[in-house]
N, C-alpha and C positions, 0 to 999 in steps of 0.2 A: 308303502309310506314314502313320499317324496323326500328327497335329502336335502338338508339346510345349505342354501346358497355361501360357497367357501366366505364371500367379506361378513354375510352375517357371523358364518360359525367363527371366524376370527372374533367379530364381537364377542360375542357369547363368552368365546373361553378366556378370553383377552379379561374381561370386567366381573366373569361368576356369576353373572346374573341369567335369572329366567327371562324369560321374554316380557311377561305383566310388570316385572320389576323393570327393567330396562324401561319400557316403555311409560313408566313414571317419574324414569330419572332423567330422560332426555328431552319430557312432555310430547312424548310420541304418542299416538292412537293404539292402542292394538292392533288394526288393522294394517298401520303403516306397519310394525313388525312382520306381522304374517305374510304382507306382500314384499316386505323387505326378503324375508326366509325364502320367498319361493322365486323371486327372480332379481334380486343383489339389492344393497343398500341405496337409496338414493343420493346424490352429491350434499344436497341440504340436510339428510339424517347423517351422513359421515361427515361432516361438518361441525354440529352437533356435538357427536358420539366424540370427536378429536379435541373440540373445547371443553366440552366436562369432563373425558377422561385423561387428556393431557398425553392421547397417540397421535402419532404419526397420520395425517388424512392420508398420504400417498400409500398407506401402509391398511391403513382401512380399506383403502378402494382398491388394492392390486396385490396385498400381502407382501412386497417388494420394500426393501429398505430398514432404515431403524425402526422400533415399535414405538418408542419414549419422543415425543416431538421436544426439541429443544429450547430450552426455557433462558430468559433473557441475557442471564450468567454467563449461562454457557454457552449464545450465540457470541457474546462479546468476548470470552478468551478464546473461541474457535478462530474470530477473526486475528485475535491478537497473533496467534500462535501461527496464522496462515502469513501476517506482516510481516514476522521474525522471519518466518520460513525465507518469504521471497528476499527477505537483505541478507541471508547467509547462505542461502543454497544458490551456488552460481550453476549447477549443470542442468543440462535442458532433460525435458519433460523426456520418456522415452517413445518411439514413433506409434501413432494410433490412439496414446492415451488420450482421455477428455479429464482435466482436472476438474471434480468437483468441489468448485470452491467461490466463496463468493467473491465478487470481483472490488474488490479493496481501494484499487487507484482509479482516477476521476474519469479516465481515459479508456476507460474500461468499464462492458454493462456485462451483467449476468445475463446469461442461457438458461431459461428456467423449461420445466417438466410441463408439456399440453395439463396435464394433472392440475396444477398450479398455475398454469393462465386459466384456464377454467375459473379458479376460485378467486382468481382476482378482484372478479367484475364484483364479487360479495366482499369483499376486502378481508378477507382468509391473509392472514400473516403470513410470509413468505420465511421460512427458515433455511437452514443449509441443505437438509433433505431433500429440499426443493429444484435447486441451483445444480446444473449438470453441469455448466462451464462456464466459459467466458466470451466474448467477443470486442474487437475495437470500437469505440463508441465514434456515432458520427455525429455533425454537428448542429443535425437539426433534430437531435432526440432530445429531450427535457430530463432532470436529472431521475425522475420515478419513471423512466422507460426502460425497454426490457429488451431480449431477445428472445427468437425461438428458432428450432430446428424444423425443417419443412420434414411432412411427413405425407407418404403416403403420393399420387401423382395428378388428383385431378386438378392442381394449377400447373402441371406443363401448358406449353414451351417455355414460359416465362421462371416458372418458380420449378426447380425441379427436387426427389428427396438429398436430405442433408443440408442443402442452401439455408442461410441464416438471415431469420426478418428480422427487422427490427420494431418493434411495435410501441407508439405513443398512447399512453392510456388517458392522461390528459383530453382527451376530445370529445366532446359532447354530441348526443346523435344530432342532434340539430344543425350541426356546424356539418357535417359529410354529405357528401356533393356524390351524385349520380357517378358508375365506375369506382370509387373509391373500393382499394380495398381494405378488409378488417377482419379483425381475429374477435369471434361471439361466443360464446356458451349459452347454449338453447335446452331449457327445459330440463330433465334433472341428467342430461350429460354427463360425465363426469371428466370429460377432455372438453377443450378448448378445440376451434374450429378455424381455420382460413379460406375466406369465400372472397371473391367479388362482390361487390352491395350493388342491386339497379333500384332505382329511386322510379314511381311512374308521378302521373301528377298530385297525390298527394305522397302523406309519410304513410297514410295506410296501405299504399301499394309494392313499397317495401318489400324486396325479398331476395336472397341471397342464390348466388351460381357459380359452378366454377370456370376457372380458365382454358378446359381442358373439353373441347369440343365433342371428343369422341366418350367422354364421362358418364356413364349411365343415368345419372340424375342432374336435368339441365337448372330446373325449376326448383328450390329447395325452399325449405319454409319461411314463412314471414317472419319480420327482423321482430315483428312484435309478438315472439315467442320464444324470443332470444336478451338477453343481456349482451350490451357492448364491452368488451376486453379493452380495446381499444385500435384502433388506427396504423396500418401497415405503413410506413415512413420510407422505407430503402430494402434493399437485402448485403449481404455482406457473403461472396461465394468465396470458400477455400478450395485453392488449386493442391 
């Protein structure tokens, strides 16, 4: 008997439910369960499963982090109490840490989780769970812009891992121009993605590659299998 894929059985023992049950509480199929069980939940069923039962998505989809997604109360004294913090505590962060925390002052954007660009593009609430760190905000981001951590290498030379983008979600596909790049979630993903966009002459030719020549996959799927995150602006490197 095949064993229940780990983010389903977090559901399962997370909510106490059987699976017929479940899948009436979240107006799933039975069969989306049963294919959930045998090869992980999809981004759109943890999505779902996070709004009705009020978990954690990050926590749906990777078992990593708090269980209980935070509720509006308590993202507002989480910030208050992160205020207080920065007006009374003068001593610096200790070396390596990444403060998770939301970024408070105007001069400053959140580092959020590929997890959570991902859900953007569906307008998935962003809570603290979300928010790895911070970065300085530059001045052609718009105030609902974002950062991210580069992951992974198929954008060398240009973007290498740990580099920080900065991403404008404000942009409509229609507004992006041939070479632009942009941060998409394609199909039930469950990360967020960093590609280069080539445009050919129409929008249906559309399809996404990376910067990194020697990359196993030049030619990646069409953007129209993708959702737009939104619009790579700058990067921001720590030395």
């Amino acid at each position: 008997m095949n064993e229940t894929h780990p983010t389903m059985a977090r559901v399962f023992e997370q909510t106490g439910l059987e699976p017929s049950a479940l899948a009436l509480k979240i107006n799933a199929s039975p069969q989306n369960i049963t294919n959930w069980s045998k090869r992980g939940i999809s981004k759109k069923g943890a999505m779902e499963v996070s709004r009705v039962f009020g978990l954690s998505l990050d926590w749906v989809l990777t078992g990593e982090g708090e269980i209980k997604k935070a509720n509006h109360s308590d993202l507002m004294q989480m910030i208050k109490d992160i205020e207080n913090a920065d007006k009374n505590d003068k001593s610096p962060m200790p070396q390596g840490t990444t403060g998770a925390r939301m970024a408070s002052r105007s001069n400053m954007v959140p580092v959020l989780s590929w997890v959570a660009a991902g859900s953007w593009s569906n307008t998935e609430p962003v809570t603290m769970d979300d928010i790895i760190g911070e970065a300085p905000r530059p001045p052609n981001l718009s105030k609902h812009g974002f950062a991210l951590r580069v992951q992974g290498r198929s954008m060398l030379p240009k973007f290498e891992p740990d580099d920080i983008i900065y991403v404008e979600p404000q942009t409509g596909l229609l507004a992006l121009k041939d070479s632009d790049l942009v941060v998409v979630q394609c199909n039930d993903d469950t990360e967020a993605t960093f590609k280069q966009l080539v445009i050919g002459e129409t929008f249906d030719d559309m399809y996404l590659k990376p910067l990194n020549p020697d990359w196993h996959e030049q030619k990646m799927m069409p953007m129209g299998d993708c959702n737009l995150v939104g619009k790579v602006v700058g990067k921001y490197v720590e030395f």
